[in-house]
VOGU-3710 file (C-alpha; in Angstrom, 3 decimals, decimal comma):
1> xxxxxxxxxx> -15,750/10,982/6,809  -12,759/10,978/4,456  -10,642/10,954/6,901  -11,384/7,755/8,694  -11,557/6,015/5,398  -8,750/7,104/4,855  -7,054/5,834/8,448  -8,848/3,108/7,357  -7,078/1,871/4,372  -4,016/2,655/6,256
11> xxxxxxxxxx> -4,838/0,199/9,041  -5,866/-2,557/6,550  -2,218/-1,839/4,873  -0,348/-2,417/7,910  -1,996/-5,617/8,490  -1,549/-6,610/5,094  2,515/-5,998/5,358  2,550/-7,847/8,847  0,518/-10,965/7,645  2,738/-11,042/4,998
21> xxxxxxxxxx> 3,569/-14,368/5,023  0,089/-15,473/5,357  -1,462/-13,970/2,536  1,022/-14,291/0,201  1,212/-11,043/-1,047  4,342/-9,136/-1,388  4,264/-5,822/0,799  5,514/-3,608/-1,919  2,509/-4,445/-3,779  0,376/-4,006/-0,941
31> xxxxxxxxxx> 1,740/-0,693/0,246  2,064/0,886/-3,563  -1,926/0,159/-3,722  -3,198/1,681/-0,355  -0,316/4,772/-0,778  -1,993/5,286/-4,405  -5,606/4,555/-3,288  -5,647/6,868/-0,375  -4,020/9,780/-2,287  -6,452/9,694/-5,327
41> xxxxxxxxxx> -9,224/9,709/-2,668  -7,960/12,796/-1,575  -8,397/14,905/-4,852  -11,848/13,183/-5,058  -12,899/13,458/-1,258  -11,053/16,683/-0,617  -9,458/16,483/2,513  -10,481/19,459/4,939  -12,201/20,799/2,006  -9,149/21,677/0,140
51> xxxxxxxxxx> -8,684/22,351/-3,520  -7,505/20,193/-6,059  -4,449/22,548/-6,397  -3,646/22,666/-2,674  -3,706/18,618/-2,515  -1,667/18,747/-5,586  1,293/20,884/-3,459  0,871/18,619/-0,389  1,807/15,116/-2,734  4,691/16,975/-4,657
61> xxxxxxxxxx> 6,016/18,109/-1,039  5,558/14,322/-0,141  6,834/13,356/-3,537  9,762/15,258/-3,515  11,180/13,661/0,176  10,406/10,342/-1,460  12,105/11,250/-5,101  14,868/12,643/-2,753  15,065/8,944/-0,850  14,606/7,034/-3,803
71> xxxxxxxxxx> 17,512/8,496/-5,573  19,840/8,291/-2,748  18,773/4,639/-2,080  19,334/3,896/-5,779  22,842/5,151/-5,591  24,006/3,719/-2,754  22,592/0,051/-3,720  24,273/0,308/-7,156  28,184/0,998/-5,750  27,039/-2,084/-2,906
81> xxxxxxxxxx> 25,670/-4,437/-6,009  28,762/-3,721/-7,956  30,979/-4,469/-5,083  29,393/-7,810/-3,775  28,716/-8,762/-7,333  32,796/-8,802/-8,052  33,027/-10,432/-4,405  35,053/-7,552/-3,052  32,664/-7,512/0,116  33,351/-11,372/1,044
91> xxxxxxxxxx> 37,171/-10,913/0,195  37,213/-8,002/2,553  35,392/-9,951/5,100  37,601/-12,962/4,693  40,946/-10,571/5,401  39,410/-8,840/8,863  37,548/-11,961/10,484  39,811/-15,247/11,216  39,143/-18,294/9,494  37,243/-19,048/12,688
101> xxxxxxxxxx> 34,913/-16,807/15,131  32,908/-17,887/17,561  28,867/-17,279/16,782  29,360/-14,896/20,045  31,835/-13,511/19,269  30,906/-12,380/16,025  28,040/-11,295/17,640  29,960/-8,294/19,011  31,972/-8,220/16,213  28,801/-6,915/13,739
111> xxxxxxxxxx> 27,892/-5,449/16,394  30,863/-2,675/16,591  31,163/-2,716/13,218  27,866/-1,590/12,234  27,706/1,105/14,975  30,829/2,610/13,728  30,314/2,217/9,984  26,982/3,730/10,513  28,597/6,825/12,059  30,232/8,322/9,245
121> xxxxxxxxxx> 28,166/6,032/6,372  24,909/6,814/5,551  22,165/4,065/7,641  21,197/2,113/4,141  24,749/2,095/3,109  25,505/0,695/6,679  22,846/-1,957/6,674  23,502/-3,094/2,715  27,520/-3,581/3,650  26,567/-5,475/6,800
131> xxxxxxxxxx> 24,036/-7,653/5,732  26,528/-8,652/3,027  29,055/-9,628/5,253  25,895/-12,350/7,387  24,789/-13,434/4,052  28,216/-14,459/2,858  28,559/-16,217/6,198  27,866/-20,092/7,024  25,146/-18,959/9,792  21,604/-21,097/10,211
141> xxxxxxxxxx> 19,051/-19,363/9,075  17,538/-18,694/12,907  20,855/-17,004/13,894  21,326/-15,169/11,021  17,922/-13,589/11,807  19,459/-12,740/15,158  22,345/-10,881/13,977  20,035/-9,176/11,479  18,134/-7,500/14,067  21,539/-6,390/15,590
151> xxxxxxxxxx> 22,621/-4,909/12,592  19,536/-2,937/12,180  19,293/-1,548/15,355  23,359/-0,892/15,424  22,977/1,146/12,409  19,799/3,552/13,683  22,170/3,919/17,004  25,420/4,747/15,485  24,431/7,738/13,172  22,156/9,141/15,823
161> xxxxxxxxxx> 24,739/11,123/17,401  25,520/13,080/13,523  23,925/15,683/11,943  24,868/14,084/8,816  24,129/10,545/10,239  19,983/10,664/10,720  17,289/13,057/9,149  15,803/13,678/12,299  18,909/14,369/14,284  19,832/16,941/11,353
171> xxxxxxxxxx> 15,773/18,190/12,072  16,383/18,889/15,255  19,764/20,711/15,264  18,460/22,986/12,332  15,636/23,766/14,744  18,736/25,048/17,214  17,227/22,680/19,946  20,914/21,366/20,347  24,176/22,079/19,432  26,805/19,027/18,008
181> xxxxxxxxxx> 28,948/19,029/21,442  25,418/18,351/23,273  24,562/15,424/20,852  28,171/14,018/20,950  26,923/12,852/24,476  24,577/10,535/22,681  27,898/7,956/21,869  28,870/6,252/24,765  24,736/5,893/25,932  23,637/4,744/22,113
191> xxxxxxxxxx> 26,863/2,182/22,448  25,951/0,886/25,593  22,315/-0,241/24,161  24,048/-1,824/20,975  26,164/-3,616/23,809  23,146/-4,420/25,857  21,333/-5,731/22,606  24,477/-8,080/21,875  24,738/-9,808/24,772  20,967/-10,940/24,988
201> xxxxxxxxxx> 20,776/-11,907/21,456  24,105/-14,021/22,171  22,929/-15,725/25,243  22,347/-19,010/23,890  25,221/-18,850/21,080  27,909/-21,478/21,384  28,753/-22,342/18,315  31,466/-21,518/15,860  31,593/-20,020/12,406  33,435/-21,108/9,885
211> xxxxxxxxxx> 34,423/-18,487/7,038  34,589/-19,985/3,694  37,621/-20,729/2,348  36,838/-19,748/-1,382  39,393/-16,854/-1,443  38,469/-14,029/-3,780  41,208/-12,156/-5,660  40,752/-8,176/-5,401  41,001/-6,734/-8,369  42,897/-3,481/-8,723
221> xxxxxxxxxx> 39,616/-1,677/-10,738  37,489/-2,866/-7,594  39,553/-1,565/-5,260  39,473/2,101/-7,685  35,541/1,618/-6,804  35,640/0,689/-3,549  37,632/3,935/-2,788  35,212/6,200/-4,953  32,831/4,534/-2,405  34,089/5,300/0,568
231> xxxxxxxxxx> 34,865/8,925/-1,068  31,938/9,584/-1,669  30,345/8,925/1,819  32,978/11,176/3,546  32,729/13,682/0,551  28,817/13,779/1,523  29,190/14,413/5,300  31,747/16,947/4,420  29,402/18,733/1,744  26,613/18,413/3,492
241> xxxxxxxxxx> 28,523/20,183/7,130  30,691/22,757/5,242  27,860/24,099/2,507  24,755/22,032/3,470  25,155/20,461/-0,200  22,019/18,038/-0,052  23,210/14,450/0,434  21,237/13,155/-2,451  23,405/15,175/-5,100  26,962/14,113/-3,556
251> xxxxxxxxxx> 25,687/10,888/-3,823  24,885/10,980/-7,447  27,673/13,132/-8,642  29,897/9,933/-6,953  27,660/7,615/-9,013  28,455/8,919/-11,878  31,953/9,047/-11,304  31,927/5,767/-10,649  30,147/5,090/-14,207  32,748/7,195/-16,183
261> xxxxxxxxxx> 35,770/5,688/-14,049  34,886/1,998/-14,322  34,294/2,998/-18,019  37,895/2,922/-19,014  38,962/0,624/-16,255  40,107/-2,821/-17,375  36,836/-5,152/-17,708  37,285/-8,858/-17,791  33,351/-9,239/-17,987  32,719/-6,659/-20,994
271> xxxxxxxxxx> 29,624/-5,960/-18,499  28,064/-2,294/-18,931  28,668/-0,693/-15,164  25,416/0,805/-15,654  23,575/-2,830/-15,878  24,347/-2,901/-11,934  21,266/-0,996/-11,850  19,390/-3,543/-12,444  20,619/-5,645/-9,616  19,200/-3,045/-7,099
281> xxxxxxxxxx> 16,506/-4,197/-5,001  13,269/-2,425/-6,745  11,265/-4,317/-4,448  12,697/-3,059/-1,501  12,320/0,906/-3,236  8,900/0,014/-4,116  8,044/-0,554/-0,118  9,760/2,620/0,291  7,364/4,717/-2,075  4,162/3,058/-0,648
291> xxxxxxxxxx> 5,207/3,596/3,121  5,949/7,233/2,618  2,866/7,771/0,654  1,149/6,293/3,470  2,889/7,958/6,118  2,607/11,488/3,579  -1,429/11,153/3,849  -1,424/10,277/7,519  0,406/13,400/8,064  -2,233/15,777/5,956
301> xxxxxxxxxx> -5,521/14,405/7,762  -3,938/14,987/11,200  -2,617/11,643/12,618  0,408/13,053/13,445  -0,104/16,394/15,065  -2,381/14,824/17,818  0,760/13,069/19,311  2,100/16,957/20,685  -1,563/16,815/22,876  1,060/14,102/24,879
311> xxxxxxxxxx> 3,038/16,619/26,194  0,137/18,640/28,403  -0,724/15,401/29,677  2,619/13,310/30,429  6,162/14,840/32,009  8,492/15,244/28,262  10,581/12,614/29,615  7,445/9,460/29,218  6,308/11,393/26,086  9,967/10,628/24,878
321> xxxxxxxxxx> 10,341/7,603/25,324  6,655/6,759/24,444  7,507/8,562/20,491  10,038/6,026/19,735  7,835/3,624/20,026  5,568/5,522/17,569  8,187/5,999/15,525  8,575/2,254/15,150  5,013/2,983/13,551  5,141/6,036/12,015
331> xxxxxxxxxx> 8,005/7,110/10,002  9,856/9,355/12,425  10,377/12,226/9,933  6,928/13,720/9,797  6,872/12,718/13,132  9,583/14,875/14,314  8,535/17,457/12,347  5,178/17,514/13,535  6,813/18,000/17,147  9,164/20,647/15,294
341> xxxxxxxxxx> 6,077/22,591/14,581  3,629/22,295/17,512  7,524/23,847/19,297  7,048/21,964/22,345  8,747/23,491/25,580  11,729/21,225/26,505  15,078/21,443/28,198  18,124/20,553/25,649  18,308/17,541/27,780  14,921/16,339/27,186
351> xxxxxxxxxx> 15,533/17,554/23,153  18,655/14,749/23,147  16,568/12,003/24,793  13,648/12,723/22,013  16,723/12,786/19,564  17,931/9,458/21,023  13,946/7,983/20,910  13,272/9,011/17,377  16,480/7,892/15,959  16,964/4,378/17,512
361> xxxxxxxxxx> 13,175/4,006/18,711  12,343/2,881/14,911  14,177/-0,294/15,798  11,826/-1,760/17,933  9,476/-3,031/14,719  11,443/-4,118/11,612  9,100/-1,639/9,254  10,178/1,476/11,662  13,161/1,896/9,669  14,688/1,973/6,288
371> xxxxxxxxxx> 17,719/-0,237/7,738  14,582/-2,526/8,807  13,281/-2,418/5,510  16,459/-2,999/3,474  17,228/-5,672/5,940  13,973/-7,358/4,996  14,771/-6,689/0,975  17,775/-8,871/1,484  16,654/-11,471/4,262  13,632/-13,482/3,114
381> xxxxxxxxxx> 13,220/-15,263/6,241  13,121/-11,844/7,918  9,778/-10,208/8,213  7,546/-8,822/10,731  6,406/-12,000/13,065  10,116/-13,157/12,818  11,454/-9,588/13,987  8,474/-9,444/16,767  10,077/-12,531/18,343  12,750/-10,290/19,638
391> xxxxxxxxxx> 10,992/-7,410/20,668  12,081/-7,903/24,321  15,279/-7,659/23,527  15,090/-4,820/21,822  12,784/-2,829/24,225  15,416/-3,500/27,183  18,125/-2,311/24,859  16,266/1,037/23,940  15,685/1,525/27,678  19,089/0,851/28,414
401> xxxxxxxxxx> 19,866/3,571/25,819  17,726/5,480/26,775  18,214/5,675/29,981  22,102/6,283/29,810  21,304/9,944/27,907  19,080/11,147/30,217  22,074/10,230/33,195  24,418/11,049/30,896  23,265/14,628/29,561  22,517/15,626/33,699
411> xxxx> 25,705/14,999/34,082  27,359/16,939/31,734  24,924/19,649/31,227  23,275/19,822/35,129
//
């Protein structure tokens, strides 16, 4: 009985986030309730009749990933509000694009970038740096939606391929379903849908954009940062590969270099680095918590472990294909891991496809994702209904994708 109460609320949460704009009612709020709500329900209405102590493991397990997230997002948002704040982003912008681009062009432009930024960045670093670059843009407000959903599905595509690039690819490669030559051969396939996803979104494009000419000065203290930045991505990938440092503590230990550095750095503002803080989007962290909470109590009533029944049903290749759609749903950690667990019988070239579906799949639906949800943090106009609208795209792109690692592993692996 619990249970479907509890599936319930859950249901009645997702509506609430995707009528949004109906209601009125910001989704953090919404989603911080029902996570909250459902959990306290389970120490009342022990879930298959377990004991106050045993719930009380399951949320710290669930609280710990989210801590874990939360941190990590925290980080990452204070070196990007620090950086656009002193206008370093637009500057940077402003000396790689021409004072002119046309609106399909730059299409292709984000495009590439965000792929390849997302490769060795970290996805919510990826999608914070380019949505800056839209936002300071000239774009109308139904195009810059456009390039938005580009960006977020460039990002999930480009780190898929990296162990240190997406939780679920690192899941799976701990498991020793594949090795990191077999999931280099997810590149060229996870391009080719980026590619695929460009050119639809640019067909009716004709326009130009014209860059601002307000030129920003660099700063020699913001470049000091910008370099501790982009130190202490690469530091993390190479912590994380050579002595599986968690990426959550390189990012801090960055952060607070950052602090003490910009600390005796000139400062023409006599602005406290650590009051960037509080230009991080708390909103958009908020979301975060209540999703995973959700997501956390879906997995301990047994939502998730009924999608393995798939697999005696339906060949692994349409079970595949059909879990990134689900993870456009369902977070695709818990998710993975659920698949992890029930260990499902598959070749390594079905194990890339399912690598490819649960990485990029969350694209399809803007909440799927955290570079969805950041994305929305940043874009008012962007939300579920105005995401939905390009959901065609998006599914032919993910086929495409698709697709091209299932020819593409044959190939090389017979």
């Amino acid at each position: 009985m619990i249970n479907n109460i509890i599936l319930l609320l859950v249901v009645i949460s997702f509506i609430m986030i995707i009528t949004e704009d109906l209601i009125h009612i910001n989704k953090a709020k919404t989603t911080l309730f029902f996570g909250t709500l459902c959990w306290i329900l389970a120490f009342i209405f022990p879930i298959n009749h377990n004991s106050a102590i045993e719930t009380n493991h399951q949320l710290n397990e669930n609280l710990l990933e989210i801590a874990t997230l939360w941190l990590f997002l925290m980080s990452a948002m204070t070196f990007v509000a620090y950086l656009n704040s002193k206008g370093f982003i637009s500057a940077l912008v402003q000396r790689i694009l021409p004072e002119k681009i046309s609106e399909r062009g730059l299409m292709f432009v984000i495009a590439i970038f965000a792929f390849i930024f997302s490769s060795f960045a970290d996805n919510v670093t990826a999608t914070l740096v380019s949505i800056t670059v839209i936002m300071n843009l000239q774009i109308e407000i139904k195009k810059r939606l456009k390039y938005a959903t580009l960006i977020i599905f460039a990002v999930n595509s480009g780190g898929v391929s990296l162990i240190t690039g997406d939780v679920t690819t690192l899941m799976i490669f701990l498991e020793g379903k594949v090795t990191i030559s077999n999931l280099l051969i997810l590149v060229v396939p996870s391009f080719l849908g980026v590619l695929t996803l460009a050119s639809l979104l640019s067909i009716k494009l004709s326009g130009t954009v014209q860059l601002t000419q307000t030129r920003f000065k660099i700063e020699s203290a913001d470049i000091i940062i910008a370099l501790i930045f982009v130190m202490t991505i690469s530091g993390t990938l190479l912590a994380n590969v050579m002595f599986q440092i968690p990426p959550v503590l390189s990012f801090l230990f960055g952060l607070s270099v950052m602090f003490l550095v910009a600390h005796i750095l000139p400062n023409k503002n006599n602005k406290d680095v650590l009051n960037y803080i509080r230009e991080v989007e708390y909103d958009a962290l908020l979301f975060f918590l209540g999703v995973l909470l959700l997501v956390g109590i879906l997995k301990e009533i047994g939502v998730l472990s009924g999608f393995t029944e798939l697999y005696q049903y339906l060949p692994p290749m349409q079970v595949n294909y059909i879990v990134g759609f689900m993870s456009s749903i369902i977070d695709n950690v818990p998710l993975t891991a659920a698949l992890l667990k029930a260990d499902v019988e598959m070749k390594v070239t079905e194990w890339l496809m399912l690598t490819y579906a649960t990485g990029v799949g969350g694209s399809i639906l803007v909440i799927g994702s955290a570079a969805g949800i950041i994305a929305m943090s940043k874009i008012n106009e962007l939300n579920f209904i105005s995401y939905l609208r390009n959901i065609g795209y998006l599914t032919i792109a993910y086929t495409v994708g698709y697709l091209g690692v299932y020819f593409s592993a044959n190939w090389y692996l017979g």
